[in-house]
N, C-alpha and C positions, 0 to 999 in steps of 0.2 A: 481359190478363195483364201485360204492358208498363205500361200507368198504374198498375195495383196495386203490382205492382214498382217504380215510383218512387215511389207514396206511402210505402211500408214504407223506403223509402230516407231520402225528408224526413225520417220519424218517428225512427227513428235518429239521423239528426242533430238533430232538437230535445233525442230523449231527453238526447244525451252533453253538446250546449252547457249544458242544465238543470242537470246532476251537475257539468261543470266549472262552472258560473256558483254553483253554491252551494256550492264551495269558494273562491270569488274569483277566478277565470279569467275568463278570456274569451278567445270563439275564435268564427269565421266561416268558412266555405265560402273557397272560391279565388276566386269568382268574387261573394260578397260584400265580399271587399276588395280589387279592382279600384278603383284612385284614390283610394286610400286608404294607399298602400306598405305594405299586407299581402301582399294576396293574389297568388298563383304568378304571375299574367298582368301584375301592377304591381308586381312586385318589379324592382328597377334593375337595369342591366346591372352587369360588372363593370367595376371603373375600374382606372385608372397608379397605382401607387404611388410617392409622392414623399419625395425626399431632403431632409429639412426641418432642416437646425443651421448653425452655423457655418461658416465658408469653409475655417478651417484643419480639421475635421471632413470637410468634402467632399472636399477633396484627397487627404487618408487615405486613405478610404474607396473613392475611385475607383483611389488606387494599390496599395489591395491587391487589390481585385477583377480588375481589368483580366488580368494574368496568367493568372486561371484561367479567362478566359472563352473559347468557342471561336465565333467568327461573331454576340461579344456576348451569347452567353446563356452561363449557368451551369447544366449539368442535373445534374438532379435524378430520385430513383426517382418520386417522387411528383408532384415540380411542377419546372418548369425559371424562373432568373432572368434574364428580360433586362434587360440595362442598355442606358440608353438617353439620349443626354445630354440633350437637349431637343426636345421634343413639342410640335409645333404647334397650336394650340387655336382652334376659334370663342370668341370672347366670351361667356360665359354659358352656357360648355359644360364645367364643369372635371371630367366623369363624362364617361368615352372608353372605347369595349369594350377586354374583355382575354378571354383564354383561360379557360376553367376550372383548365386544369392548369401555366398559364405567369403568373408576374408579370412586367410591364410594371413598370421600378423607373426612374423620370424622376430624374436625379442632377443637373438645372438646374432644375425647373422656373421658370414665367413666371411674375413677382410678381401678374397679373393674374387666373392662376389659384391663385395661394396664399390672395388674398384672399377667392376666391369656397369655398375647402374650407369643412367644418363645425366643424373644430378649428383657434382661434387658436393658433398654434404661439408667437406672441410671448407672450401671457398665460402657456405653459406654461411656457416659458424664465424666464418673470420670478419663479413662483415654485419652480423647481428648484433647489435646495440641494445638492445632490452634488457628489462629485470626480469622477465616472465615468458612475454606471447614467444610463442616459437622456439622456446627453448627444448622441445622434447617431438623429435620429426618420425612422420611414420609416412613412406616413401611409394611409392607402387610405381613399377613402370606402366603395367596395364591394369585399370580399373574399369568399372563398371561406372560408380559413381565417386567420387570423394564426398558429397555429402548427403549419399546414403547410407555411409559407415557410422557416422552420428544419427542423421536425423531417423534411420530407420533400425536400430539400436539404441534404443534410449539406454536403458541397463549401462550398454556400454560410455555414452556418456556419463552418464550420469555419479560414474564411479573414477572418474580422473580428478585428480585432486588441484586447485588452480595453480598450485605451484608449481605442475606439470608445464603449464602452459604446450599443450597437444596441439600440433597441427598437422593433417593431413596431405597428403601431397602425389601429386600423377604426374607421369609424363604424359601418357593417353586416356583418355577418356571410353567407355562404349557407349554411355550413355549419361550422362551430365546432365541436370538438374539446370531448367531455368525457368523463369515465370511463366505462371499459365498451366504448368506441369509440361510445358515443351521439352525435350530429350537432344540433346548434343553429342555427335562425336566430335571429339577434339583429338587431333593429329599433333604428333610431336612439335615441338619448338611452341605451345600454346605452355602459359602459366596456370595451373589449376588447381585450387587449393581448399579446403573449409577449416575450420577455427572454430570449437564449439566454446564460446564465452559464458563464461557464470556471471550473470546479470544481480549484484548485491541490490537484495529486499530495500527503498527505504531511499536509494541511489537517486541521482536527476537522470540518470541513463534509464534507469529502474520504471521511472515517470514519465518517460519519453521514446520508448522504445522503437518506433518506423524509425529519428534521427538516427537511428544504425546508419544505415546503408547511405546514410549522404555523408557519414566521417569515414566510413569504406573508400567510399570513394574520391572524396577529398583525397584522404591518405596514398590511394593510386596513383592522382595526380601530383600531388606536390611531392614526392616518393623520387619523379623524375625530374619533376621542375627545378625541384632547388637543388641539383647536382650540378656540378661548375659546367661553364658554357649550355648549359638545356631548359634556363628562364625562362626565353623569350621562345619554345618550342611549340607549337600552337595542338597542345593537349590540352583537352578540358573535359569538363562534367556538365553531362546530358542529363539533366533535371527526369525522374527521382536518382536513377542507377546505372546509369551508362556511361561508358567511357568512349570521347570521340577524338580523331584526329580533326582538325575545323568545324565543321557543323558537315560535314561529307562520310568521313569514314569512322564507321564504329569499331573500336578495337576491342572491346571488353565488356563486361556486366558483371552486375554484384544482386546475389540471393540471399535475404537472412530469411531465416525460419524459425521459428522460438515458441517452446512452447513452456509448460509450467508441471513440475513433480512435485508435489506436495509444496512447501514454503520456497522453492528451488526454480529459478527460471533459467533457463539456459536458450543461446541465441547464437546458431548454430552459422556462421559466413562462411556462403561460399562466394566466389570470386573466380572469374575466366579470362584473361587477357591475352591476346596475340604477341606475343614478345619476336619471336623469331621464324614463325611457321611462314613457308610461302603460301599456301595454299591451304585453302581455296578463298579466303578474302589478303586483303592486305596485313601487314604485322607494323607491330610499333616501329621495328628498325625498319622497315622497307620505308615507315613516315621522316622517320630520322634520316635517312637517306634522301629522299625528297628535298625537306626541308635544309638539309645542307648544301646543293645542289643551285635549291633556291637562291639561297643568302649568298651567292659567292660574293668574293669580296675580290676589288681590283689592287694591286702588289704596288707600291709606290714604285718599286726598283723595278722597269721593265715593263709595268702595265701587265703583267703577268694576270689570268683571272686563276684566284686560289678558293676552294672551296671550304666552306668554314665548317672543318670536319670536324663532327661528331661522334666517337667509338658507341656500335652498335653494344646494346646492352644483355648480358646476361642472366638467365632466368635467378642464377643463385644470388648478383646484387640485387637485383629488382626486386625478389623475394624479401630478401632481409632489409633492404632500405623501406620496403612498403610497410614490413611491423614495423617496424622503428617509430615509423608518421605513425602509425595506428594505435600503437599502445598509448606513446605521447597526447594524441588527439583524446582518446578517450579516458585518461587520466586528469587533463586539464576539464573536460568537457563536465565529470562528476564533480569541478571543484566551482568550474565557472557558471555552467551551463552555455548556451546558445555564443554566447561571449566570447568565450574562448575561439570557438572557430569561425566566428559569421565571417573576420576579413579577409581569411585565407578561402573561405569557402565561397563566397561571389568573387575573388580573386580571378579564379581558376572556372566559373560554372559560364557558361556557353549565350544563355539569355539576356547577359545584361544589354538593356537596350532597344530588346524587342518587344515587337507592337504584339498582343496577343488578344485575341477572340474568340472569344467564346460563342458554340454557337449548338443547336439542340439537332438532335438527328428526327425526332417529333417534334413537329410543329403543334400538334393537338396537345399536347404533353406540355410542351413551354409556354400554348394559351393558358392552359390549367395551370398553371406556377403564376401564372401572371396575375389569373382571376382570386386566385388565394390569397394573394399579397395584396392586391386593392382590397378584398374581404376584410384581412384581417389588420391594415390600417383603416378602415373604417371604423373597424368594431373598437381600435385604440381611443376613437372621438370619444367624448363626455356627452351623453345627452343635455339637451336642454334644460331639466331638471338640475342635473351636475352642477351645471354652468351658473344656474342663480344659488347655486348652494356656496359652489364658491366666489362668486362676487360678492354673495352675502357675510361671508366668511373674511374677504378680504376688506371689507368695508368696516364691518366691525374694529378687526385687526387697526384700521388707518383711523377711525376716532381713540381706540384706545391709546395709541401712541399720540395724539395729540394731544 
């Protein structure tokens, strides 16, 4: 009974890898992706999170934290921050355990271990164009969440000052935040970021708060769009929060979360996008790959077929070009409103065009809507009394004027 019961077990799992593999998945057992950084047994520990910008950026940053830490941590309902100035390291070991529910945040780290992380922090700097967003990066190769170091730490947002402009950032994920309270691992070569934004009292953003997540997203797409030769590259925005390659493959999602301290709103974006990762769905560049493949073009000289190449992109441009769109966006957005981005935002969004229906999953329920709405145009009518009050009224009115 025991062997039968694990045969029917395997079976199952061939059955489900088959049904995801011929959607374009791909998926393994735990213990077939052992050394491979799939599988649950070779997934990495967690690592320090490090304080990666400018000097006058760090001093900030440690003088405003400092005050509200007790014994060096900052707690939190969900996750507690410790700050930490400098962590001693093996050579060749820049991935050092952390808690599940505690950040280890290194506010010096060793130039020895900056070089060994997976993110050039200098590349990302060199092409960051802002006055503000992103200017002050706190880095993790392995995390749990990036946007449960904000959102489950208020304290600790809530004491970054905006000229920090803080953003979070992972190379891996254990556990990733996304609608619904759904839970993501995210495997290298994926972009995964939160941004906790101070939302001004008083603001059109302020008055408007869901339009987040469609200037997120926007900003995602046109981040790539308008980079020379990637116009006409068929990304777009999956109406409220999604990022698609055609209306086929989804590359990405955007999570805001925002709540309110006292006169203080903060809106905390997270963001996950497949930049480079093969697996287990497709990545932006494996679409760029595609798409160039596609478009080849035929060579006047020779009939040659030359493929209208594309450089696959990486996580530190794509990073910095996407605040770029975002600060921009949401600068113009508190001056303009809706104006500012409606043309670039149905530029880029996936439904123009489409027939859409609406339709009820109770039928007893969409009778009862229906019965309401004839009720309560009925009850809009004038009785008959109304009705000679105002003919009477109007009749009046038409000899007075005469």
């Amino acid at each position: 009974e025991v062997m039968e019961s694990r045969k029917n077990v395997q079976k199952r799992r061939e059955f489900v890898k088959a049904v995801l593999a011929s959607v374009g998945l791909w998926c393994e057992a735990d213990n077939e992706g052992e050394g491979r950084g799939m599988g649950k047994k070779a997934f990495p520990p967690l690592s320090h999170t490090y304080l990666l910008c400018s000097q006058q950026n760090r001093l900030c940053f440690v003088k405003h934290v400092t005050p509200v830490t007790k014994d060096s941590v900052i707690r939190g309902a969900e996750a507690d921050v410790e700050i930490v100035d400098l962590v001693p390291t093996v050579e060749g070991t820049p991935v050092d355990p952390a808690t599940p529910t505690s950040y280890s945040l290194v506010t010096r780290p060793q130039e020895s271990v900056v070089a060994c992380l997976s993110f050039d922090s200098k590349k990302y700097y060199d092409c960051l164009q802002t006055n503000v967003m992103g200017r002050t990066l706190l880095y993790t190769e392995v995390i749990t969440s990036t946007q449960t170091m904000f959102t489950g730490n208020v304290a600790f947002a809530n004491v970054l000052p905006d000229s920090l402009g803080v953003i979070s950032v992972a190379a891996q994920q254990t556990r990733g935040k996304g609608r619904g309270g759904n839970a993501w691992i995210s495997p290298k070569g994926s972009l995964m970021f939160s941004l906790p934004l101070r939302v001004s009292p008083g603001s059109i953003l302020h008055g408007n708060l869901p339009i987040l997540q469609h200037i997120v997203a926007l900003a995602v797409v046109s981040s790539v769009r308008s980079l020379p030769g990637y116009k006409d590259l068929p990304l777009c925005i999956k109406w409220p929060n999604d990022i698609y390659f055609r209306d086929r493959v989804k590359l990405g999602g955007i999570l805001v979360t925002t709540y309110s301290l006292g006169h203080k709103t903060i809106a905390v974006i997270g963001c996950g996008i497949n930049v480079s990762n093969a697996r287990p769905t497709m990545s932006l560049n494996d679409c760029i790959a595609i798409y160039g493949r596609e478009t080849q073009t035929t060579s006047s000289v020779g009939g040659d077929a030359r493929a209208h190449s594309l450089d696959p992109l990486s996580l530190e441009r794509m990073l910095a070009n996407l605040l770029n769109r975002l600060e921009s966006y949401i600068t113009r957005y508190n001056v303009q409103g809706f104006d500012a981005i409606e043309k670039d935002y149905y530029k880029y969004w996936m439904h123009s065009g489409t027939t859409v229906r609406l339709a009820s999953r109770c039928k007893d329920r969409e009778e009862g809507i229906r019965r309401r709405h004839a009720r309560e145009k009925e009850e809009e009518k004038p009785s008959p009394a109304e009705e000679e009050e105002e003919e009477a009224v109007a009749t009046t009115a038409s000899n007075a004027s005469a």
